[in-house]
N, C-alpha and C positions, 0 to 999 in steps of 0.2 A: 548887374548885367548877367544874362543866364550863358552859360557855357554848353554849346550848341557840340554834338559830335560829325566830325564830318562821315561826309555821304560814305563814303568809301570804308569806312568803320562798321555800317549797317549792314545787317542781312536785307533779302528783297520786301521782306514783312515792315520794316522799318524799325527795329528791334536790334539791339547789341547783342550778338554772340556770347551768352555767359551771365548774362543778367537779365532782370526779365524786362519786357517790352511792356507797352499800354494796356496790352491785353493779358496783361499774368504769362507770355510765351517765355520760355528759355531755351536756349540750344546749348551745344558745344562746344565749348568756350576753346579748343585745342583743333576744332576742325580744319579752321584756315591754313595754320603751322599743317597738320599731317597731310592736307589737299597740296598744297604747294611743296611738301616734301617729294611725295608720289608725283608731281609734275614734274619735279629735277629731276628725278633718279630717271623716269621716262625719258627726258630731255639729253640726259648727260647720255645714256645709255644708245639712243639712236645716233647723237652729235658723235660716242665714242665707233661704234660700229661703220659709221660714215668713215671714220676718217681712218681706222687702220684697213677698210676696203680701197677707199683711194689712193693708199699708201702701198700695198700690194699691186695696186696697178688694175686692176680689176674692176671697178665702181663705172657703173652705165647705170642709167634711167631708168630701167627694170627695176635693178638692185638699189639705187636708192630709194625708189618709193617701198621695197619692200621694208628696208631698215625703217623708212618713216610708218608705216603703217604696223608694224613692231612696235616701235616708240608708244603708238596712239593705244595701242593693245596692254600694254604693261601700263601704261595710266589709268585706261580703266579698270584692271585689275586691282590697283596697290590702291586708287582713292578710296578711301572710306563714306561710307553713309554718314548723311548728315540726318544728328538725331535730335530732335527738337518734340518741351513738351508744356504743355497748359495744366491750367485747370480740369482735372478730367479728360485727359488725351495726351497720345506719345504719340510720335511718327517719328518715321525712318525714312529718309529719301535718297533713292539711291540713283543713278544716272539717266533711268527712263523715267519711274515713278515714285510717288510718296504713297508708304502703306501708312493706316491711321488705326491705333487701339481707344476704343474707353476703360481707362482706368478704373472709373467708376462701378464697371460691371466687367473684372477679368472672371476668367473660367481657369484657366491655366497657368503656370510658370515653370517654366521647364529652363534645363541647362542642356544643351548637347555638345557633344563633341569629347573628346581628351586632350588633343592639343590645339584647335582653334577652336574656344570656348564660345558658342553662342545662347546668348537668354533669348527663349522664344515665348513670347507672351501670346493669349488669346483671350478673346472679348464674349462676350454673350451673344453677338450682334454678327460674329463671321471673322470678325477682321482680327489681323495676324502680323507681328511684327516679329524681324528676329535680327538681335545686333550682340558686340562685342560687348559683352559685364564691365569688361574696362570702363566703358566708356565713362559708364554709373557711377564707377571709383573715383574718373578723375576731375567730376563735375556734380560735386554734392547737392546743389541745386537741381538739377537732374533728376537725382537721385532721390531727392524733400517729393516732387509732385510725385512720382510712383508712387513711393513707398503710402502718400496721402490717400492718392487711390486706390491702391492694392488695399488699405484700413476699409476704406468705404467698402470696396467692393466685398471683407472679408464679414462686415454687420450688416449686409445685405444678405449676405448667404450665399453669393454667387461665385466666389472663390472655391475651385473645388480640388484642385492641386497645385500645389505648389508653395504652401505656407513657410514649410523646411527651407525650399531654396530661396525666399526671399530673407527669410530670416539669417541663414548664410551671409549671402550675400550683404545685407543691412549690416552684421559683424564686421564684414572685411571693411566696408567701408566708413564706420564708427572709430574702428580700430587704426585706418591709415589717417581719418582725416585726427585721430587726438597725438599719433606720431608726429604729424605734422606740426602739430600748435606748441608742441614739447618741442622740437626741432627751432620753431622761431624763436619760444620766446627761452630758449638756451638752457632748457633742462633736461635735456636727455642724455 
């Protein structure tokens, strides 16, 4: 008998989180976890505000829908983009929209920032994505379709910066995922 996963397991693609789908997709296998973290902290954060207002004696209908509309405001800020990738394609989808790169044909890789690090990728084609390196790190899967494409794209000839930081990046996380395998299998 085949062992079915339930609905509620599935992203809307029909696809597991973290492993890939019918169609070669992967996503982020740590999304759900940090999406539902940023929901509590949101939650706890209007629930807490609520109630040392009420507690002060002060809380009217104005001022709670303010703390609730707080609440909604720090949700959207703390969720993370869901990053999901194929064969020849990465996206990033963030609360309005999904931007899409081909892999197949980057032009760029860039890193920006110093303390919130983002990989900004660019296609031949216009489109443009930019998210947390983390995420690369904590989802080697992930990290297998770029790095595929980023190859393709670099014997096509269409890769025109960014060799250095993919290559980086490919170290760091080479290097965490054989910490990790010395970590299980109790040699470190």
């Amino acid at each position: 008998m085949e062992r079915r996963t339930p609905r509620s397991a599935r992203t809307p693609g029909g696809w597991r989180a973290g492993r890939p789908g019918p169609d070669g997709a992967t996503g982020d296998r740590h999304w759900r976890l940090d999406a539902r973290s940023a929901g509590f902290c949101a939650l706890g954060f209007a629930g807490l505000t609520l109630l040392l207002d009420w507690g002060s004696g002060g809380l009217t209908v104005p001022r709670a829908d303010l703390w609730a509309v707080l609440g909604v405001l720090l949700f959207t800020v703390l969720r993370p983009p869901r990053v999901s990738a194929g064969d020849g394609w990465l996206a990033v989808r963030g609360l309005v929209r999904e931007r899409r790169v081909c892999t197949d044909a980057l032009v760029a890789v860039r890193q920006n920032g110093s303390i919130a690090i983002r990989l900004v990728l660019r296609d031949a084609y216009g489109g443009s994505v930019a998210f947390d390196p983390g995420i690369l790190v904590a989802n080697p899967l992930l990290w297998h379709r770029l790095d595929a494409g980023a190859r393709r794209s670099r014997e096509r000839g269409t890769l025109r910066q960014g060799e250095s930081t993919l290559r980086l990046l490919g170290e760091r996380i080479d290097g965490g995922t054989a910490r990790d395998v010395l970590r299980a299998s109790g040699l470190e």
